[in-house]
N, C-alpha and C positions, 0 to 999 in steps of 0.2 A: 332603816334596817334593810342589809339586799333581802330581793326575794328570794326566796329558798327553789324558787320553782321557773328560774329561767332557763333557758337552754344557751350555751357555748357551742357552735361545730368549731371542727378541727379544720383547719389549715395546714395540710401536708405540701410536699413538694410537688410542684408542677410538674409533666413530662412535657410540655412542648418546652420551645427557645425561651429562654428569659428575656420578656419585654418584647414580643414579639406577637404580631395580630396572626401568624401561622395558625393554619386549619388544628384544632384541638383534636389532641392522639385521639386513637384509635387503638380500646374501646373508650368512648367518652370517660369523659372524667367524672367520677365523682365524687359526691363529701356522706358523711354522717357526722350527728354528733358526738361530741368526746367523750372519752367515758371520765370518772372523776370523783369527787366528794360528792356526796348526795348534795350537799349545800348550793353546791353549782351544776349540777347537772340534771336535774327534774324539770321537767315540765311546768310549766304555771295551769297548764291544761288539769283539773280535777281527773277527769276521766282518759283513760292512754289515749295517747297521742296515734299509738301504731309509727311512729316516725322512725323509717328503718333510711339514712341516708347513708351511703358509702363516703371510702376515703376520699376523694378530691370534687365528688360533684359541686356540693356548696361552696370552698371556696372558686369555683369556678364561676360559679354564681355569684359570688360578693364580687369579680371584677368587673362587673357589668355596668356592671347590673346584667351580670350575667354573662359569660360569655358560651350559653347555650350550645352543651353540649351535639346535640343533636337535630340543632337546628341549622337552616343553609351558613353554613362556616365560613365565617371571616376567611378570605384569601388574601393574596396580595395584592394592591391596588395596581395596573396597568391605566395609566390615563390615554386614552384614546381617542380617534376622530374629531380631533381640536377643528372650529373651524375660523377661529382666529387669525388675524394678521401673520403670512410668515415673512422673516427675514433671512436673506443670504448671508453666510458668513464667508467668506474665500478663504480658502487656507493654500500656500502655495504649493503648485505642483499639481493641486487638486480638483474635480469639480466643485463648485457650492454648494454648501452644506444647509437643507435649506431646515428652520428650526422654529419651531411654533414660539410666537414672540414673547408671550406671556410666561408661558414655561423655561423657554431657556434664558428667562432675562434674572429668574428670581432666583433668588441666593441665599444663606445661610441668612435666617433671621425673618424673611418674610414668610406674610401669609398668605394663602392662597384660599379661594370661595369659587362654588361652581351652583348651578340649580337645575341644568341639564345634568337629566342620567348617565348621557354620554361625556360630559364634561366639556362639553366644545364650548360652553361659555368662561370656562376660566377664566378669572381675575385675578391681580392682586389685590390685595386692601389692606389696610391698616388692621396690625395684630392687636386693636382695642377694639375694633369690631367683629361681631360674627364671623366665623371662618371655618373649613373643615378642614386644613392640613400647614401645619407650621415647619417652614422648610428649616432644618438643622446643617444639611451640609451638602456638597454637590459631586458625584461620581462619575468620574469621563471612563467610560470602557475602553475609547480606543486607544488607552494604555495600558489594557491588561492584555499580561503575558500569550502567546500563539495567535490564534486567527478565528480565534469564535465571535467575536463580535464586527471585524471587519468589514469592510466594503462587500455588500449583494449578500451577506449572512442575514439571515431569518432573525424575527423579532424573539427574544429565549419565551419558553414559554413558563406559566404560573409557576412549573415548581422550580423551574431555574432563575425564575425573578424572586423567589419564596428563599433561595440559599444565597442570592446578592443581597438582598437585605439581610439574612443573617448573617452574613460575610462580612457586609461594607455598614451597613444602615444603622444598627446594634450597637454598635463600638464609634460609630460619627456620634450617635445621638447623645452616649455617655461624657462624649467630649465636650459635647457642647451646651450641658447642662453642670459639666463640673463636675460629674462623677457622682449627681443626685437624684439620678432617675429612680423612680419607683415602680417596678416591675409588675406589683399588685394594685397598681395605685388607677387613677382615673385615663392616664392617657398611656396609649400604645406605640410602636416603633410600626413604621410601612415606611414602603417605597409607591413613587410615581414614576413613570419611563416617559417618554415621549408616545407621538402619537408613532402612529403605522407607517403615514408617508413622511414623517420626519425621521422614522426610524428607514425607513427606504433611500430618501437620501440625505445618510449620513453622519444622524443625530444620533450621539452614542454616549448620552448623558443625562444622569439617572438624578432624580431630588430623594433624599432620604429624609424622614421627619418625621411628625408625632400628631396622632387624630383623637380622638376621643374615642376611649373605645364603646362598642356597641352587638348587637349581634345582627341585627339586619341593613343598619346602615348607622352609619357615622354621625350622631348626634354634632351641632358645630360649636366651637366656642367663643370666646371672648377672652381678650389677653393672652398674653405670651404664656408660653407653658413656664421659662424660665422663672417667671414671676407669682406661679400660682403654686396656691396648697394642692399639691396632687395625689390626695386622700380621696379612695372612693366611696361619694355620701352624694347623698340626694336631700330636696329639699321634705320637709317633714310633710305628710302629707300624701308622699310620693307612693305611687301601686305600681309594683315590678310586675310585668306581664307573666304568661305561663306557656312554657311548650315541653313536653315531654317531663311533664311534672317538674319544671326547673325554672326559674326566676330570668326574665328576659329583660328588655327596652320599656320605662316607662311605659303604662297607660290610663285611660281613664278608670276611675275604681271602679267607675259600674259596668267594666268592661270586667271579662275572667282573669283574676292574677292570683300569683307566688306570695305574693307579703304586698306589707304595706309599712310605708316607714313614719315611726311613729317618734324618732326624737335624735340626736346625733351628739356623742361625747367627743367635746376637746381632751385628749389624756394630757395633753400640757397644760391645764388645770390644775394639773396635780404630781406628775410628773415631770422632773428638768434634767441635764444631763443627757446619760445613754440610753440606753434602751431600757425600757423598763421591765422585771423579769414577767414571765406570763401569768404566774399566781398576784402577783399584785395586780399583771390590768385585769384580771379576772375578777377579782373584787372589787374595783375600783368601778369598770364599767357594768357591773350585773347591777350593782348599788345605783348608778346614773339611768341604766336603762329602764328599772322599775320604778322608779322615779318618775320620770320622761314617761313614761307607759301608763302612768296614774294620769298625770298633769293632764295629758295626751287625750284619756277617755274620759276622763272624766268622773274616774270611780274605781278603786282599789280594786273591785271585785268586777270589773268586768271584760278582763282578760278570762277569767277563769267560766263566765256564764255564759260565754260565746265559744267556749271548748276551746280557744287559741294559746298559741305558745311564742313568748319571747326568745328570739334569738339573736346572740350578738359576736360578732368577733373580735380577733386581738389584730395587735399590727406586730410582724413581724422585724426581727432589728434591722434588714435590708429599707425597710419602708420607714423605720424610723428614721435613719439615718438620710433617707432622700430628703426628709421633709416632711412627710405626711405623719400627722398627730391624729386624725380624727375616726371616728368611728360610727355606723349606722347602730339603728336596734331598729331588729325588722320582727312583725309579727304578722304570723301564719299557721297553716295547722298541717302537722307531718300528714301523707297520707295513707291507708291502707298499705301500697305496693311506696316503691322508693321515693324520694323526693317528696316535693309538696301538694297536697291538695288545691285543687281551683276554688278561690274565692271571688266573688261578686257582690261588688256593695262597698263602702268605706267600714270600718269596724267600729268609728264613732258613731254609727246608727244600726238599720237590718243589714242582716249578711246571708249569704248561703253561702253552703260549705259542699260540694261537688253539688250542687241543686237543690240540697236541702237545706231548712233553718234550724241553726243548731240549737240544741237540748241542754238549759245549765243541768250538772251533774247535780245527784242530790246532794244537798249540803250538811252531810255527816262529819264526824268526828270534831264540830267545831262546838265548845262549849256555849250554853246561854244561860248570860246572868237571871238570879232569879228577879220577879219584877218588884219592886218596892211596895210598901204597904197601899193600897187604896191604889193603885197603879192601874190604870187601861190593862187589859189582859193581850199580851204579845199577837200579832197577825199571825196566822199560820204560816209556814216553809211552805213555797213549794212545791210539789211533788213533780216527778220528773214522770214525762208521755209517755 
């Protein structure tokens, strides 16, 4: 039977680029959750939650894991001071074009790994190994129209690299996934540029492609994006970090976090066809997620002794349609002011809840059978500090 006391947030419309790692508007984004049938919109928390989130924070949070409002903002990637092999190209008429070897060799379909901060280690490798950027398709400037990218023109800076990939990078990357990119989904749209002296002489040719997205740095992957489920879900287990009251990049749970993931729904389980409408995953997934949230602790009731609150969301038909089926249940505790309180601890064992150990509510309005004739006489409730 679902729980009566999960929580749903809403999923509104993005304001930045669709599928793009662009710096998130300004004012941050953010969520609350939805209003609805008591059935689906209550708390599992006994005692209020106080969870006041606005329109778009949380889902900004479920792309992230997070894509941290208010935290140092995804820009667009520029790869720089390569100190790699270069190679002359001649072109005639022209001087040589001189071009970091790694970078201007890779092409629609590779992957690319680096472990300098500067990137000057670039590699390719094979897209079944770790990697942080899968190149989708390749953009020569010095074919675009006038003279801004020309010979002795300056490298463009962030926000003119920020509107070539949503120009050029956006619409490569749709092509070359087939028109199944998932905007909400696990991976993002960026561009790479050449380095500074490649871009001095001559190199005027852009990689557009797809990272994992993240809020401080780019988690790496493994396999092609073309080939993966690109649903955003983490493994069970998983504690999303915390900044400004909002769900960030993995961490350790005894570290301070947002939630903690306690079980993930295939809705193609149950679900075939289009899209499924939102009152159906809504019952479908509150049903899986309290499920999963038992199995999880290990005890019906102790979501509710630890003050915490289930939350789960839907997939959107764009994210259907990419591919992506699957879904998190994340549990955490709204907190006083917007967004979430800081937890520390796994929630299968102690926790604190902003420093403190939480207080089960007293356990009113629930009936108790009377005890049987010659019966032990029932333990006492109880009582709440």
């Amino acid at each position: 039977m679902p729980d009566q006391n999960a929580r749903k947030p809403r999923r509104e419309h993005a304001d930045a680029p669709t599928g793009t790692a662009a710096t998130p508007p300004s004012p941050a984004p953010t969520t609350r959750p939805r209003g609805g049938s008591a059935t689906q919109r209550r708390s599992r928390a006994s005692a209020p939650t106080s969870l006041h989130l606005s329109a778009n924070k949380l889902r900004w949070g479920l792309l992230i894991g997070a894509l941290g409002a208010v935290i140092a903002a995804l820009v667009t990637m520029t790869v720089t001071g390569f100190e790699s092999d270069k190679v002359a190209a001649h072109q005639p008429g022209t001087e040589p074009v001189v071009r970091d070897k790694e970078f201007s060799s890779a092409n629609s379909g590779d992957c690319l790994n680096w472990t300098e901060s500067d990137r000057s280690d670039l590699v390719k490798v094979n897209c079944g190994d770790e990697h942080l950027f899968e190149v989708a398709a390749v953009i020569d400037l010095s074919a675009y129209p006038g003279r801004e990218f020309s010979d002795g023109t300056r490298h463009p800076d962030s926000l003119r690299m920020t509107e070539l990939r949503d120009e050029h990078c956006v619409p490569a990357v749709q092509r070359y996934l087939g028109g199944r990119f998932d905007p909400r989904g696990k991976y993002m749209v960026n561009v790479m540029s050449p380095s500074p002296a490649g871009w001095q002489h001559g190199d005027r040719t852009l990689r557009c492609g797809l990272q994992v997205a993240g809020t401080a740095a780019s988690p790496p992957s493994s396999g092609s994006v073309v080939e993966q489920d690109q649903s955003k879900i983490h493994a069970v287990g998983t504690c999303l970090g915390i900044n400004q009251n909002l769900p960030t990049d993995p961490v350790d749970c005894a570290q301070p976090h947002a939630v903690e993931i306690v079980g993930t729904v295939d809705l193609a389980a149950n679900f075939t066809g289009g899209p499924p409408a939102e009152a159906d995953q809504d019952s479908y997934v509150e049903a899986e997620c309290t499920r999963l949230s038992t199995e999880y602790l290990g005890s019906p009731d102790a979501i509710r002794n630890k003050t915490l609150t289930l939350f789960f969301d839907y997939l959107e038909p764009t994210s259907w349609l990419a591919g992506s089926k699957k879904l998190d249940c994340w549990l955490g505790k709204g907190a006083d002011r917007e967004g979430f309180a800081p937890i520390v601890g796994s929630a299968r064992g102690e926790i604190l809840i902003d420093g403190q150990a939480p207080v089960p509510p007293p356990n009113t309005g629930r009936s108790t059978p009377a005890p049987l004739p010659g019966a032990a006489p029932l333990p006492p409730q109880p009582q709440p500090r």
